[in-house]
N, C-alpha and C positions, 0 to 999 in steps of 0.2 A: 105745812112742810113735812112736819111727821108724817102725816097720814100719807102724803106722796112716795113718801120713802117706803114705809111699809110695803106699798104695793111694787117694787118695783121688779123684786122677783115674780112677780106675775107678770110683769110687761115686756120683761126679756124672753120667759119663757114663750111668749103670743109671738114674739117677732121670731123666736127660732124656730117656732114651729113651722111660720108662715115662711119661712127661707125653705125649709125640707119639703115642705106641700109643695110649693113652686120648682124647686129643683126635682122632685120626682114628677112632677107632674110639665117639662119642661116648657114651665114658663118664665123661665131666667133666661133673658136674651140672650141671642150665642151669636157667634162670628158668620156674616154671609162667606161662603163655600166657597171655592174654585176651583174645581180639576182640572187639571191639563198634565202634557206630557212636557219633558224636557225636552223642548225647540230651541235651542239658541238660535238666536240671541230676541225669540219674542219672550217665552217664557220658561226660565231654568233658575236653578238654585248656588249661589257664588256662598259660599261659608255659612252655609245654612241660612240665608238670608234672599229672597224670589227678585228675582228681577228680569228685567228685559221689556220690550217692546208693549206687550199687553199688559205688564205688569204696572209699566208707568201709565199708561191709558185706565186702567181700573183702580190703582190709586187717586185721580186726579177727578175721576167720576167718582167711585163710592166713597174713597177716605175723603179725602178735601172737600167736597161738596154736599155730599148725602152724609157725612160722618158718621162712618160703617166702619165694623171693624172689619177687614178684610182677613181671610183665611185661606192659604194655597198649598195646595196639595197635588205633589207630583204623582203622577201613574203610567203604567206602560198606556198608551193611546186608548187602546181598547176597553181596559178597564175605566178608564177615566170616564169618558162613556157609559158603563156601565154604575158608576158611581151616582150618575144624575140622573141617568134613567130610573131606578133605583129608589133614588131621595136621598141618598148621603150625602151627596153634595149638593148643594145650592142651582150651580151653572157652569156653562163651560161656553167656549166659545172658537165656533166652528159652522159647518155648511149647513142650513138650516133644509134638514130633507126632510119628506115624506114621513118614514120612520121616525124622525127625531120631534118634529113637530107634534108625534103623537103623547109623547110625553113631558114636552117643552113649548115654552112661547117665547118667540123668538124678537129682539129689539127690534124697531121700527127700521133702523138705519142699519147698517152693515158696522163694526167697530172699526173691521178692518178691509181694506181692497187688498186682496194678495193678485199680485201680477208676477207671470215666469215669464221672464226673461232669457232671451237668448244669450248667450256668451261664444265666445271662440279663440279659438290661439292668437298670439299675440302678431299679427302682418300677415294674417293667412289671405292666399290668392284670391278669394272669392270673399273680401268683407261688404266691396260696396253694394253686391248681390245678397248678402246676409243681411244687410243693416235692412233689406228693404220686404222681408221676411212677414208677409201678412197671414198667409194656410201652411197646414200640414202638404200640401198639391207643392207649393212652392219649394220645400223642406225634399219632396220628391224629386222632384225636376232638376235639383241641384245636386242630386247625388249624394248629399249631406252625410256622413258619418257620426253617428249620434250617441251618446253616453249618458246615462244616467244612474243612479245608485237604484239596485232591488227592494221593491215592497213600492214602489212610486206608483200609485194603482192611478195617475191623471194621467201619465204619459201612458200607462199602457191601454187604458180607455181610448183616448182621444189622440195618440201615435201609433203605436204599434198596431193596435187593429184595425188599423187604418193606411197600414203599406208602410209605415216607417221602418226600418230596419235597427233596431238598437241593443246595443251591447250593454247589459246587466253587472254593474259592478255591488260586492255586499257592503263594505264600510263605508260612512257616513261621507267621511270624502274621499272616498276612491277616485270620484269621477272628475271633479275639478286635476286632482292629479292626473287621472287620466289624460285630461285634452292639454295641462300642460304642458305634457310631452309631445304634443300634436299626436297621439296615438284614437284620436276620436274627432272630428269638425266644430263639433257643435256642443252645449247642450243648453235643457230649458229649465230653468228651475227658479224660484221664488228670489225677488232679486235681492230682499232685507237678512235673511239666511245667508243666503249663497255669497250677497258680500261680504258678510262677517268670515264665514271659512275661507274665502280667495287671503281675504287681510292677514285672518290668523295664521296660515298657514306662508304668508309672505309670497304668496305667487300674484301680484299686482302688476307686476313688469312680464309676465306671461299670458295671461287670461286678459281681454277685453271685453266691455261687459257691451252689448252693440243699440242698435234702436228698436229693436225686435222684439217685439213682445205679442205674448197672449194672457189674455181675461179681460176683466178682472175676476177672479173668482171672490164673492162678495160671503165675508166671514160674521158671522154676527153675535149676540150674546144671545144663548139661551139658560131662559129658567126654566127649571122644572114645575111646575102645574099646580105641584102640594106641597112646593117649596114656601118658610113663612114669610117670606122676603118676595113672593108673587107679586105684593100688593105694593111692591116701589117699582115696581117696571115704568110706567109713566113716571116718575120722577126721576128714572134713567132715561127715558128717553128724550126728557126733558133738556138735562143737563150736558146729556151729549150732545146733543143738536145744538147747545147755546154755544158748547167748548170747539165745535165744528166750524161755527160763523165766527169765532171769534179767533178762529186761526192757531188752537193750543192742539188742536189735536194735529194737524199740520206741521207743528213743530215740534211735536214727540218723533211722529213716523219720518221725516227729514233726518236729525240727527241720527237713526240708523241706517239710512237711505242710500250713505256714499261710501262710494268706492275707495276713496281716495286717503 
């Protein structure tokens, strides 16, 4: 017992060495990453604390499942992006292009389906022609008056230069304001967003939200490549595809799905 004792400043001294080698040399596990920008109501910060729509989706895959510490980190969009491109951050999750693919791998399954949605004033003349809204051609024919908020680079890809004709509002919801004034027909835009601002903003008994939609634009997780968390990608895409059949991730995206 003596002699154990004697040594025992030598045995603290080996384990704090081995704690400084690991921490400099970062092998002390760390928190898997997440960038993204403030989206309400998928992914934002309520009293310093992340929540939202992806945020319950990546809880329920990496913390509950994979037992991850999760780590979220707001950015303007762009940098966010550039954050995982990078390596500072882990992943982010978004349209898996060309570019991004070169420095990410992207989940098997999509996390998320974003579908935009048509909306319109509340008894406007032309709804049962609205609701039946399949092309941009149709959006034509109808003469439509169209609003959306600036910087929307899908509408002006695949609307405007395309013959749509649309009026560019700057704040986030200008444009829901907008058509509840009837001062616009239409517009398309993301339907789990767009009903969080109709609700918060209390314009429900003005805006109808119609059958009209387009996409889905299919949103996915990506990792970055020389991220150290690379090597749980099948274990993600494991767990999501079991939480999919089994109807949880369905009931995440539902509860912010209504209107009502």
């Amino acid at each position: 017992m003596h002699k154990f004792v004697k040594f025992l400043p030598t045995i603290f001294l080996l384990l704090f060495q081995n704690f400084i080698f690991a921490t400099e040399h970062n092998i002390v596990p760390k928190k898997i990453s997440y960038a993204c920008h403030n989206w309400i109501p998928m992914s934002y910060s309520k009293d310093g604390i992340p929540e939202g729509l992806y945020i319950d989706i990546l809880n329920e895959v990496l913390v509950k499942n994979l037992k991850t510490e999760l780590e979220v980190k707001f950015y303007p969009w762009k940098r966010a992006q550039k954050m995982v491109k990078e390596g500072v951050s882990d992943f982010l999750i978004t349209v898996p292009t060309r570019d991004r693919l070169e420095y990410a791998v992207k989940s098997e399954k999509p996390f998320f389906l974003l579908y935009l949605y048509v909306y319109t004033y509340k008894n406007h003349p032309k709804i049962n022609q609205i609701n039946k809204i399949k092309s941009v051609q149709d959006i034509i024919d109808l003469n439509l008056r169209v609003v959306t908020n600036l910087g929307n680079g899908w509408h002006k890809i695949n609307l405007e230069e395309k013959g749509v004709k649309t009026k560019y509002l700057s704040l986030e919801d200008s444009a829901i304001r907008f058509l509840s004034r009837k001062r616009a027909d239409i517009i398309i835009d993301a339907v789990v967003a767009t009903n969080h601002l109709i609700k918060e903003r209390n314009l429900t008994s003005k805006i109808t939200l119609t059958k009209a939609r387009f996409g889905p634009i299919k949103l996915h997780l990506l990792m970055n490549k020389q991220s150290s968390f690379i090597e749980l990608m099948p274990e993600i895409n494991r767990v999501f595809s079991e939480l999919e059949k089994e109807g949880t991730i369905k009931k995440i995206v539902d509860k912010y799905n209504t209107l009502k």
